[in-house]
Backbone and ligand atoms as CSV (ligand in chain L), in Angstrom:
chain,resi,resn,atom,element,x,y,z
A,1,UNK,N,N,27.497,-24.343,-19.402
A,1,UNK,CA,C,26.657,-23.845,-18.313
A,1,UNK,C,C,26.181,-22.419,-18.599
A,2,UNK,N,N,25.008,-22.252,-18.263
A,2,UNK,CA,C,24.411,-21.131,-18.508
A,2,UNK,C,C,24.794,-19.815,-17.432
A,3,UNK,N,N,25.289,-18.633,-17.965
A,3,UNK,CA,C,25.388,-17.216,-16.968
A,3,UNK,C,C,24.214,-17.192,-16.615
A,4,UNK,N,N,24.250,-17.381,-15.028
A,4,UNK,CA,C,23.081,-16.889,-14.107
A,4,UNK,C,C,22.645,-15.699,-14.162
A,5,UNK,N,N,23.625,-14.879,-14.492
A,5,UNK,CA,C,23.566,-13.499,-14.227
A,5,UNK,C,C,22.839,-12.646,-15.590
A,6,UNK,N,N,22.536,-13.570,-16.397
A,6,UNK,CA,C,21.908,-12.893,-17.874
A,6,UNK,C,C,21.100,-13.527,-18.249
A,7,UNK,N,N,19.523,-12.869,-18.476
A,7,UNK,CA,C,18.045,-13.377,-18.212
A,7,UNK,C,C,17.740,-12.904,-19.528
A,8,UNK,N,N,17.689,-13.860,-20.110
A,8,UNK,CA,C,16.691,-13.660,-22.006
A,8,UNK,C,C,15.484,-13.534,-21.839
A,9,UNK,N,N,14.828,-12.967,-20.764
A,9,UNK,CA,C,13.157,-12.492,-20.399
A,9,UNK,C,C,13.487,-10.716,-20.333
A,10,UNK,N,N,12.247,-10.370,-20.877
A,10,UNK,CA,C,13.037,-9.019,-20.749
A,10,UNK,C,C,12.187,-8.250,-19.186
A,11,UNK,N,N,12.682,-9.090,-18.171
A,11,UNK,CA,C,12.367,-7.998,-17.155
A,11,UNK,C,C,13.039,-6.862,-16.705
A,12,UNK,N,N,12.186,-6.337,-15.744
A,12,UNK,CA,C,12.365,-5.117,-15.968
A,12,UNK,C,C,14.115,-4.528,-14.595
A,13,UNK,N,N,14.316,-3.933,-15.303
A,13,UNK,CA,C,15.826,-3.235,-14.720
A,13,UNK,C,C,15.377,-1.725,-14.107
A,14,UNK,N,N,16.371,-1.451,-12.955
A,14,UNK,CA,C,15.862,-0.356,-12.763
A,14,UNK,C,C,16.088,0.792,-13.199
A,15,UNK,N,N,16.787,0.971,-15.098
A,15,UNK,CA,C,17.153,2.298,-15.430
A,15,UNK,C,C,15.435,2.164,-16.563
A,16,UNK,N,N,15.171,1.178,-16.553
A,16,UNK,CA,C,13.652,1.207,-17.607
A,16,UNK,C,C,12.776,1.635,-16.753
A,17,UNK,N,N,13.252,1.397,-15.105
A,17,UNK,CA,C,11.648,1.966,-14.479
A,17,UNK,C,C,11.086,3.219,-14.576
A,18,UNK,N,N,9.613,3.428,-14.554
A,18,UNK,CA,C,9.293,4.990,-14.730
A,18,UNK,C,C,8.844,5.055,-13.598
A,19,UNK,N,N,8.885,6.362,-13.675
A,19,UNK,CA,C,8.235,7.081,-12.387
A,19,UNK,C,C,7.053,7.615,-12.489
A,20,UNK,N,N,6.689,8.474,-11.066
A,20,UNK,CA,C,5.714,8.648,-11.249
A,20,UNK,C,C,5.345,10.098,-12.097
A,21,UNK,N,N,4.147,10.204,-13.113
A,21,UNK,CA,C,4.422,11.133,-13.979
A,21,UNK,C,C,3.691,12.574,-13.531
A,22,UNK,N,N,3.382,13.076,-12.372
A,22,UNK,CA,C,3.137,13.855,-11.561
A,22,UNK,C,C,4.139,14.825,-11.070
A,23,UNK,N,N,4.613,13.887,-9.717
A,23,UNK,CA,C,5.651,14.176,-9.271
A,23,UNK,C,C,7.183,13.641,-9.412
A,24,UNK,N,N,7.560,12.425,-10.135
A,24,UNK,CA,C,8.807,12.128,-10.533
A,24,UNK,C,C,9.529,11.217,-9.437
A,25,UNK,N,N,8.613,10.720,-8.470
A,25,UNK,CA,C,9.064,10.000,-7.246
A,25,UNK,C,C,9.099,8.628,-8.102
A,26,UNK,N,N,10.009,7.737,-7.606
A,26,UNK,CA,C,9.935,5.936,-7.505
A,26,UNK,C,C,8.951,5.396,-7.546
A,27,UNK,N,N,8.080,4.170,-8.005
A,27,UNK,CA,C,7.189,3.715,-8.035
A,27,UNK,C,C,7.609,2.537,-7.257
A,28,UNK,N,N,6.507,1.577,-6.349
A,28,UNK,CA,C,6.552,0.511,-5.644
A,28,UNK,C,C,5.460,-0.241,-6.667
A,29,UNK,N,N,6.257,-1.499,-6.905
A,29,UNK,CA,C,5.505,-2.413,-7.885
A,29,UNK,C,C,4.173,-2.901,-7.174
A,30,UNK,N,N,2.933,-2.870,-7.666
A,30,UNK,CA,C,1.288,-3.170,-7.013
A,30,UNK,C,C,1.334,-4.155,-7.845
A,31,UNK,N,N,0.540,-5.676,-7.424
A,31,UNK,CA,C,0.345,-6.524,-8.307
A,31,UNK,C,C,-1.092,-5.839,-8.763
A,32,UNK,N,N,-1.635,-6.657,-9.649
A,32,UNK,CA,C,-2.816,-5.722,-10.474
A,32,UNK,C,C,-4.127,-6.139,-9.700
A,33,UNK,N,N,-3.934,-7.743,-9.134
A,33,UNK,CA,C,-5.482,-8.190,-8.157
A,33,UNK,C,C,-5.294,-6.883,-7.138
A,34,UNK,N,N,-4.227,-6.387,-6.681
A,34,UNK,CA,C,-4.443,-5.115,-4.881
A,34,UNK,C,C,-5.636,-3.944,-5.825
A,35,UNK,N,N,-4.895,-3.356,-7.128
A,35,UNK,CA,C,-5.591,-2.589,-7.879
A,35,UNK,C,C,-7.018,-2.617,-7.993
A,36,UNK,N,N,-7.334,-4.213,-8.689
A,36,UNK,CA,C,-8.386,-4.691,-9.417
A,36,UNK,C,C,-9.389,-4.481,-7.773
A,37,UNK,N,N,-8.805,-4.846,-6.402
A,37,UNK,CA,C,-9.502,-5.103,-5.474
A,37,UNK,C,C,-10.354,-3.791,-5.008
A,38,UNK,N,N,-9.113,-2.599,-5.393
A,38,UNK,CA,C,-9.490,-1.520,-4.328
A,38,UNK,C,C,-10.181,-0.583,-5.503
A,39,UNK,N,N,-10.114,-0.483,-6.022
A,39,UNK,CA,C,-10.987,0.866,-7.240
A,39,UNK,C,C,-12.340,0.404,-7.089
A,40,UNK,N,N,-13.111,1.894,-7.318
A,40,UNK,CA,C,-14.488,1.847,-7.350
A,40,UNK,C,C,-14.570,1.759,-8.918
A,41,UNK,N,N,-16.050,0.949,-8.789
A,41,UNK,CA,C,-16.284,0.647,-10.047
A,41,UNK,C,C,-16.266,1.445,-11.970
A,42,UNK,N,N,-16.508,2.662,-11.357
A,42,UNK,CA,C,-15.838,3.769,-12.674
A,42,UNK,C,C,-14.448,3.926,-12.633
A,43,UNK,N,N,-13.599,4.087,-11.632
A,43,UNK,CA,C,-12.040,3.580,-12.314
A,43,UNK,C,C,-11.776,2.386,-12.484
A,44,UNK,N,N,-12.496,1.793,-12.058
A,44,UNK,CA,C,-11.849,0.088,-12.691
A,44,UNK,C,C,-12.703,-0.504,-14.094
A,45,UNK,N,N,-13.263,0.667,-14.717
A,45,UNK,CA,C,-13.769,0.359,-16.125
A,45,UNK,C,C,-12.676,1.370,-16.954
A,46,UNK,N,N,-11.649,1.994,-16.064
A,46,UNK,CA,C,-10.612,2.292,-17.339
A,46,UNK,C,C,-9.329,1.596,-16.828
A,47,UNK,N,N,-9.244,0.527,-16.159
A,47,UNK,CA,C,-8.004,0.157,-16.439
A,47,UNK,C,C,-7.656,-0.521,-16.981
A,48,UNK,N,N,-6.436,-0.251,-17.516
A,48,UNK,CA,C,-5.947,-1.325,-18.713
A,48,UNK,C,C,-4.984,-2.198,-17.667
A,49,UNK,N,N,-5.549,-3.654,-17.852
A,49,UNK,CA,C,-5.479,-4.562,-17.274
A,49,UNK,C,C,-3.872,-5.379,-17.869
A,50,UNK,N,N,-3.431,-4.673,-19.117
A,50,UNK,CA,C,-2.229,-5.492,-19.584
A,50,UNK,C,C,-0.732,-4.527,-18.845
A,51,UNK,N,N,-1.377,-3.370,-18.205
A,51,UNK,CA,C,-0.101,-2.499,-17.728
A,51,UNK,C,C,0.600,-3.134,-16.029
A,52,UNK,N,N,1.755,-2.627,-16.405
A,52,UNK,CA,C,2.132,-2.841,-15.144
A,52,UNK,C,C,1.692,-1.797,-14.390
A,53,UNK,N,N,1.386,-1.070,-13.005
A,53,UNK,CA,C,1.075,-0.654,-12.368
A,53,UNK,C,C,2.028,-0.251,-11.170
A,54,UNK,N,N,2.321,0.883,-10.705
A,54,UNK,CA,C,2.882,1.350,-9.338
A,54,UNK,C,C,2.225,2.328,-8.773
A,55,UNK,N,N,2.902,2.197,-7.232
A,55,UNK,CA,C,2.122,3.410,-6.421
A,55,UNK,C,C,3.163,4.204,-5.979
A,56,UNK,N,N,2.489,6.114,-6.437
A,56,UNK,CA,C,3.089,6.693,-6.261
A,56,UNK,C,C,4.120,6.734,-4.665
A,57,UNK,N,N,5.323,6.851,-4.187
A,57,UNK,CA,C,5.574,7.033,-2.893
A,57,UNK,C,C,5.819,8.317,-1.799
A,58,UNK,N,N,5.614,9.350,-3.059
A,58,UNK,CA,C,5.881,10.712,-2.207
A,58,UNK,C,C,3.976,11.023,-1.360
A,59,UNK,N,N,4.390,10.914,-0.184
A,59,UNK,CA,C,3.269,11.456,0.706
A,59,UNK,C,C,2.157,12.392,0.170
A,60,UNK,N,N,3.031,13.701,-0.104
A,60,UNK,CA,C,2.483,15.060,-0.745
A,60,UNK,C,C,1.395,14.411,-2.009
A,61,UNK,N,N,1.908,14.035,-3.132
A,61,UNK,CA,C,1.591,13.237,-4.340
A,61,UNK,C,C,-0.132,12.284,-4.417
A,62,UNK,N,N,-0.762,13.694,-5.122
A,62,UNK,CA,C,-2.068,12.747,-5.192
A,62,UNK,C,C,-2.614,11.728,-6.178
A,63,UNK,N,N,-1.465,11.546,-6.760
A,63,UNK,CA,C,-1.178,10.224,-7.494
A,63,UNK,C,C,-0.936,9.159,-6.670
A,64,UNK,N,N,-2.247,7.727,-7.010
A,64,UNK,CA,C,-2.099,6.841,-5.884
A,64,UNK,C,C,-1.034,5.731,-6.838
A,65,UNK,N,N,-1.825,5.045,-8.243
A,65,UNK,CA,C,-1.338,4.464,-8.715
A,65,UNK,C,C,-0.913,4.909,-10.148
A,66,UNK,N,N,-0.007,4.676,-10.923
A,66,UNK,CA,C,0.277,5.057,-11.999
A,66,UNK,C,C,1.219,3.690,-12.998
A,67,UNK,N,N,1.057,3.733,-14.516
A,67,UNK,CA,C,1.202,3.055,-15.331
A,67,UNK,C,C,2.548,3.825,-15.950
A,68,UNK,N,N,2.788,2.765,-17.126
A,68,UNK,CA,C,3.706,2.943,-18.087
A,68,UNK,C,C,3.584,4.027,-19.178
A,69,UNK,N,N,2.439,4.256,-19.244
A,69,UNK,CA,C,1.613,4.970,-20.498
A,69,UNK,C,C,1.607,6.090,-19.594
A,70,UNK,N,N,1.246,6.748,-18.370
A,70,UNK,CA,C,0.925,7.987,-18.094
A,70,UNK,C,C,-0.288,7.895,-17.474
A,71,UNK,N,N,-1.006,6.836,-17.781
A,71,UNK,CA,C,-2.269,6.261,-16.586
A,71,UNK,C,C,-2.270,6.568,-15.529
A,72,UNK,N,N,-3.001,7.304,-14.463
A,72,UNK,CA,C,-3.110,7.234,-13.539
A,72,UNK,C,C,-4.624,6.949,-12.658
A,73,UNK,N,N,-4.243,6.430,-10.918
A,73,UNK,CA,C,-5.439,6.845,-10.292
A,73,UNK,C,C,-5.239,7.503,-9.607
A,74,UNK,N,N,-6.279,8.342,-8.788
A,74,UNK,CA,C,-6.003,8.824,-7.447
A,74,UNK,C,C,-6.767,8.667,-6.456
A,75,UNK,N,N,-6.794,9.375,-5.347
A,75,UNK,CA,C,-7.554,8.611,-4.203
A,75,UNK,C,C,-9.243,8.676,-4.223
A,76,UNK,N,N,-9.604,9.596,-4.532
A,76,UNK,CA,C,-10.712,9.237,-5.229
A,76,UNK,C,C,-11.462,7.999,-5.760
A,77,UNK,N,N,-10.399,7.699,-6.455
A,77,UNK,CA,C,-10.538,6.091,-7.428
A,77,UNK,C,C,-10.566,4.912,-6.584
A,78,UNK,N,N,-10.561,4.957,-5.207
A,78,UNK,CA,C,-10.014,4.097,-4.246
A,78,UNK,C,C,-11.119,3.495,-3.310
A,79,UNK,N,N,-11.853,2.626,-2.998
A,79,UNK,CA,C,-12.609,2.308,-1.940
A,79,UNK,C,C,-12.315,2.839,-0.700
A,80,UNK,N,N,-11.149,2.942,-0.414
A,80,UNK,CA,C,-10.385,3.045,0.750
A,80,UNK,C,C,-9.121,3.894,0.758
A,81,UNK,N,N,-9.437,4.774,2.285
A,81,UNK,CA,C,-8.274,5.754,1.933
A,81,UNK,C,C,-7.196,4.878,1.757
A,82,UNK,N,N,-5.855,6.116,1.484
A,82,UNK,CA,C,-4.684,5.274,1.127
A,82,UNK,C,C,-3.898,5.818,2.752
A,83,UNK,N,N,-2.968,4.875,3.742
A,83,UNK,CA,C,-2.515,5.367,4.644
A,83,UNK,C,C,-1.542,6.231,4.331
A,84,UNK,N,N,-1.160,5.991,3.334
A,84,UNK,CA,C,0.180,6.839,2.805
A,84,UNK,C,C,0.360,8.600,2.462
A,85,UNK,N,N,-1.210,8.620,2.026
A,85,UNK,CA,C,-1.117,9.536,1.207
A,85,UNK,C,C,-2.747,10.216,2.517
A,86,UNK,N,N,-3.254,9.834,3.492
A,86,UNK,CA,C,-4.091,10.514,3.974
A,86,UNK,C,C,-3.821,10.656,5.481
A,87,UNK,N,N,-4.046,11.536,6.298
A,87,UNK,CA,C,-3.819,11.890,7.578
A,87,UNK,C,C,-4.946,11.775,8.243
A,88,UNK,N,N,-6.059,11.085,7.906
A,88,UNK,CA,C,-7.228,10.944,8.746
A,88,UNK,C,C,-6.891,10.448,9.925
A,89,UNK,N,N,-7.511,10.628,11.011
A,89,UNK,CA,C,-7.504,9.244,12.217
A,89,UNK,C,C,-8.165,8.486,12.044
A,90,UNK,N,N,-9.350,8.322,11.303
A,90,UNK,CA,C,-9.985,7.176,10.535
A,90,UNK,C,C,-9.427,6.473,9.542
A,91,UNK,N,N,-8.923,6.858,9.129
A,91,UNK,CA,C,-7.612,6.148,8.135
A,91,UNK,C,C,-7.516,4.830,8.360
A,92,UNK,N,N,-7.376,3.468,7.891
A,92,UNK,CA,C,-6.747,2.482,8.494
A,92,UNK,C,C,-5.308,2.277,7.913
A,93,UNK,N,N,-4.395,1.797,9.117
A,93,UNK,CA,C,-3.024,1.533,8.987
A,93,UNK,C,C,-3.624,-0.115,8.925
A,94,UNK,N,N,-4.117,-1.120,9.712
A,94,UNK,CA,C,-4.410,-2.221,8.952
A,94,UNK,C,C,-5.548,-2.438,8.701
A,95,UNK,N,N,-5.716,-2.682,7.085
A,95,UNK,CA,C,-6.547,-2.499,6.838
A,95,UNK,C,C,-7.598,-4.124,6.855
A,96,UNK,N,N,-6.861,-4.987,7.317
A,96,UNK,CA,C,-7.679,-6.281,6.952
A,96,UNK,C,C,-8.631,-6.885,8.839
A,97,UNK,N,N,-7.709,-5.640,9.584
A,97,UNK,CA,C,-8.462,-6.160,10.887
A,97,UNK,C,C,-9.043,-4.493,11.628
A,98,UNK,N,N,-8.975,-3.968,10.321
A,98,UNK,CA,C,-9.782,-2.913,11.386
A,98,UNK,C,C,-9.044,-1.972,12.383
A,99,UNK,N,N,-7.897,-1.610,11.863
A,99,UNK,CA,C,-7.247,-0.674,13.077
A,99,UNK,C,C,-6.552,0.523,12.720
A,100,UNK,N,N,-7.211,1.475,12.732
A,100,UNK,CA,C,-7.536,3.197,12.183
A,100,UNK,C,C,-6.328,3.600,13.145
A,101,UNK,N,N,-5.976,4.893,12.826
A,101,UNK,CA,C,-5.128,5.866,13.573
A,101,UNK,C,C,-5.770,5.781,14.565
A,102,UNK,N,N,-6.687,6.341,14.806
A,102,UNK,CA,C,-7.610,6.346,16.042
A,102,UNK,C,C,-7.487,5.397,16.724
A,103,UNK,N,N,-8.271,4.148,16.705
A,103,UNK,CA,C,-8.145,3.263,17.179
A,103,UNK,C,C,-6.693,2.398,18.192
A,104,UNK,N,N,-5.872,2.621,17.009
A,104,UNK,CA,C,-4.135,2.393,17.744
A,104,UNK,C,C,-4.191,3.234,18.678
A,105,UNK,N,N,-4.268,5.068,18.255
A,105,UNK,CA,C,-4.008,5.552,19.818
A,105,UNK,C,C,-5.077,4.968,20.421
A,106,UNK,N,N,-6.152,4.798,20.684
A,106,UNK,CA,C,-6.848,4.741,21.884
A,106,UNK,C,C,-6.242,3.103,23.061
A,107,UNK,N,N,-5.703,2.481,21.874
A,107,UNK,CA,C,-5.504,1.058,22.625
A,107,UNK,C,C,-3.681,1.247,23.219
A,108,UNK,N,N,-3.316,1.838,23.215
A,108,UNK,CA,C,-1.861,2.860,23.344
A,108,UNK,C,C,-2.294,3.249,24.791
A,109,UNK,N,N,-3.315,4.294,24.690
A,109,UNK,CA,C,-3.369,5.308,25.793
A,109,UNK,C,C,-3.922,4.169,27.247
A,110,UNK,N,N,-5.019,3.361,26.026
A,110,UNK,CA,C,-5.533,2.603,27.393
A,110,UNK,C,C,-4.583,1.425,28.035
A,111,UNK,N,N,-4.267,0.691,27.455
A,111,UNK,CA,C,-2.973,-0.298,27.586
A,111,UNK,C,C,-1.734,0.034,27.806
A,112,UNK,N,N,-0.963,0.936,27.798
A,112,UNK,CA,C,0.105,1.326,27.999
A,112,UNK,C,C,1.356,1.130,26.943
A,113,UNK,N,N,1.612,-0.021,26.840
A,113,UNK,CA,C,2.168,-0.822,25.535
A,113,UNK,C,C,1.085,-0.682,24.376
A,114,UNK,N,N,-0.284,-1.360,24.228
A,114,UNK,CA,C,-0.947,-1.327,23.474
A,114,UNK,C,C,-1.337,-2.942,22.640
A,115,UNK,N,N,-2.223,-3.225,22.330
A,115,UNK,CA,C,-2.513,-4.696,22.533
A,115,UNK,C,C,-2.521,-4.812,20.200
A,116,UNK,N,N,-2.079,-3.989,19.425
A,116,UNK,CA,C,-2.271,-4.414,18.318
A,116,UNK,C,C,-1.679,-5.149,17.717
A,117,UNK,N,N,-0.595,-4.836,17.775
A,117,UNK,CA,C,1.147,-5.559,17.380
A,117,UNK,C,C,1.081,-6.775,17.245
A,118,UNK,N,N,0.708,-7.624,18.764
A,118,UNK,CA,C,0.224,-9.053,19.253
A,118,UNK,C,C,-0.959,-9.412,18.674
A,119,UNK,N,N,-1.888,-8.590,18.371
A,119,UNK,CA,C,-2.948,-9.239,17.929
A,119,UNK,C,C,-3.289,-9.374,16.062
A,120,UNK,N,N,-2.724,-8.494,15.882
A,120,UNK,CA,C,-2.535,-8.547,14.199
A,120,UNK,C,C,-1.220,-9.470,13.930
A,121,UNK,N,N,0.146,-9.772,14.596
A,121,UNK,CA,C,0.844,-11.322,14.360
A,121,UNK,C,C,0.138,-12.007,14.606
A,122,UNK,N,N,-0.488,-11.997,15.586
A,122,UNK,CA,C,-1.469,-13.223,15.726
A,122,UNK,C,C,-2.302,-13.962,14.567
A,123,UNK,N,N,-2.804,-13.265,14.106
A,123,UNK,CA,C,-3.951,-13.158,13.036
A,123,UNK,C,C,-2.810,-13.602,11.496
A,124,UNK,N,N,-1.882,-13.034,11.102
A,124,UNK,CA,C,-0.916,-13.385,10.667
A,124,UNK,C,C,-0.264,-14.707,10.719
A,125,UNK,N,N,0.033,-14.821,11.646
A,125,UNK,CA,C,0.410,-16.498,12.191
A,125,UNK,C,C,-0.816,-17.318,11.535
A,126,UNK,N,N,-2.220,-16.920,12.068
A,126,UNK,CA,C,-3.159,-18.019,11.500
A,126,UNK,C,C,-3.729,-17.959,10.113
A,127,UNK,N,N,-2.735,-17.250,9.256
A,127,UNK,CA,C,-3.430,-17.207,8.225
A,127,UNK,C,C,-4.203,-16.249,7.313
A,128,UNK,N,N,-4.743,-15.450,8.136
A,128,UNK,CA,C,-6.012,-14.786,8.452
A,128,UNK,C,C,-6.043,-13.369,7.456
A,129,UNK,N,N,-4.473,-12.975,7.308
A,129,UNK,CA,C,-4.820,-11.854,6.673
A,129,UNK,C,C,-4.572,-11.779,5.214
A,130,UNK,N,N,-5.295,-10.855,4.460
A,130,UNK,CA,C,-5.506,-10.837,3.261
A,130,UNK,C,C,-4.824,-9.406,2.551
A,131,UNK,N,N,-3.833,-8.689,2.784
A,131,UNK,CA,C,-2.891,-7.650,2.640
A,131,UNK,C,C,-2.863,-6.818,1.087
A,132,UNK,N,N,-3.371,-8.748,0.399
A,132,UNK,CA,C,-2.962,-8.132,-0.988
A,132,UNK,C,C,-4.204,-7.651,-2.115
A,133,UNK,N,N,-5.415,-7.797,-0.860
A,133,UNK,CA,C,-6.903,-7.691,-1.742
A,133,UNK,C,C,-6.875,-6.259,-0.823
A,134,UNK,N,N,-6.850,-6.103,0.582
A,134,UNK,CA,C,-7.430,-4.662,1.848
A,134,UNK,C,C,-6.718,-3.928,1.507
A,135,UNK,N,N,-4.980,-4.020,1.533
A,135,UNK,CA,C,-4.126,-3.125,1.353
A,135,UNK,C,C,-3.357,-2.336,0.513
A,136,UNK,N,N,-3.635,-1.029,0.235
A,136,UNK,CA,C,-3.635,-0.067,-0.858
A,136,UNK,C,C,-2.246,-0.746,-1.813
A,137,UNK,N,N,-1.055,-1.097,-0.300
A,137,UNK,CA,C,0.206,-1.025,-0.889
A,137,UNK,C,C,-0.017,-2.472,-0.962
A,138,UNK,N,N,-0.943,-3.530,-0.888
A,138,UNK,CA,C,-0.357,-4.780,-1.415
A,138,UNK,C,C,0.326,-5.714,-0.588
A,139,UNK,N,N,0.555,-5.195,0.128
A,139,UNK,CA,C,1.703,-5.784,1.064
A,139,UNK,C,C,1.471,-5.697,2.600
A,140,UNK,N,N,2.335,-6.465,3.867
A,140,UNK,CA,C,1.725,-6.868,5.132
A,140,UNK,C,C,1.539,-5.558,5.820
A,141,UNK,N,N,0.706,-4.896,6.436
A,141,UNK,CA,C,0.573,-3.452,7.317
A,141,UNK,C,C,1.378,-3.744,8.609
A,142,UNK,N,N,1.948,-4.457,8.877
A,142,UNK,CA,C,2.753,-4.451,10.290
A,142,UNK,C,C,3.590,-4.052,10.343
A,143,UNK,N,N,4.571,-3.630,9.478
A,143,UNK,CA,C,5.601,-2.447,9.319
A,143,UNK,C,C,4.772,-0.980,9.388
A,144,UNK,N,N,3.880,-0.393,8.859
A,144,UNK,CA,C,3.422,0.572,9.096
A,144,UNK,C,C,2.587,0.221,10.298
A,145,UNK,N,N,2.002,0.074,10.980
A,145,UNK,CA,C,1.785,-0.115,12.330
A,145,UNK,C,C,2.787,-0.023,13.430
A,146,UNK,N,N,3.755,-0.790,13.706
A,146,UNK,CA,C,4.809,-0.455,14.256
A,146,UNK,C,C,5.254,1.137,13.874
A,147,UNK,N,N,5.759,1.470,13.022
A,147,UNK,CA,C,5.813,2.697,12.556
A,147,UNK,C,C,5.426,3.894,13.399
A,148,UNK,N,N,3.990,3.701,13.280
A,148,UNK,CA,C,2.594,4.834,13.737
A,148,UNK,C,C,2.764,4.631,14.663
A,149,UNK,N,N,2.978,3.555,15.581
A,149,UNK,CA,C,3.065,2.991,17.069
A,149,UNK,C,C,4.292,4.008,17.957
A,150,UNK,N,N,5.175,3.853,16.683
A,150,UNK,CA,C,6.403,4.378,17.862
A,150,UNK,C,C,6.557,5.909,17.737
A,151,UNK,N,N,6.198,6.665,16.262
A,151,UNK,CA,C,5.925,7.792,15.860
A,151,UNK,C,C,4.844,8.771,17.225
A,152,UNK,N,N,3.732,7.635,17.803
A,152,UNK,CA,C,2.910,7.743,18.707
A,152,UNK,C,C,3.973,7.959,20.335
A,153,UNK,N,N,4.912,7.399,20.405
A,153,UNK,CA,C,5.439,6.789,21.365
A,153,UNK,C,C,6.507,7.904,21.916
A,154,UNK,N,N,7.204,8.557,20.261
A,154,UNK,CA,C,7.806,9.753,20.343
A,154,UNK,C,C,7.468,11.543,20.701
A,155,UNK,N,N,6.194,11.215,20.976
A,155,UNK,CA,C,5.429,13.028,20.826
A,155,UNK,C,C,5.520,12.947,22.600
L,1,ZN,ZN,ZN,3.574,11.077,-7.425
């Protein structure tokens, strides 16, 4: 019987991971379609399409995405701000239905509770959202929504 526990693929472990080569923060693994989706067309004629790719996670850090090699993008390079790394109220926290800093507070102040939460699961439930083409990080915005929601909830 084969050790489960020992993989003859050489993925990756976390003393091989690099960081980011800026600031030295952790990288969050981006599949390369979130990348390929969000760059404007002059950074996405230098990426090398065989790298793995992460996004920087320190806030401060204007490094959005960064490679193995020392590659980087930054927000610039981006169709779309990054929520992470920008403080706009135009900003979107989700980015596949349209709902900016702004926007959350205003549906907060007017609703009391606030009607997004319910309406982006909703949209979720049916299918509907597309996280890994809109969203900088790749991944579902309803954790950062909630987030901003209660961050909102605390002032
Ligand atoms: Zn960084």
């Amino acid at each position: 019987m084969e050790d489960c526990c020992v993989s003859n693929n050489n993925s990756i472990t976390i003393d091989t991971e690099i960081n980011c080569p800026r600031c030295g923060s952790k990288g969050k693994d981006i599949k390369i379609i979130t990348i390929k989706s969000l760059l404007l067309p002059e950074a996405l004629a230098t990426l090398d399409a065989s790298e793995n790719y992460r996004m920087c996670s320190n806030q401060k850090c204007d490094v959005i995405y960064f490679n193995d090699k020392g590659g980087i993008f930054q927000a610039q390079d981006l169709k779309v701000p990054v929520f992470l790394k920008n403080d706009d109220q135009n900003c979107p926290v989700c980015y596949c239905f349209g709902w900016t800093r702004e926007k959350l507070k205003a549906d907060l102040e007017k609703t009391g509770s606030g009607t997004a939460e319910n309406e982006i699961s909703g949209h979720i439930k049916a299918g509907r959202c597309v996280c890994e083409v809109n969203n900088p990080e790749g991944s579902c915005c309803l954790n950062n929504v909630k987030k901003y929601l209660a961050s909102l909830l605390e002032i």
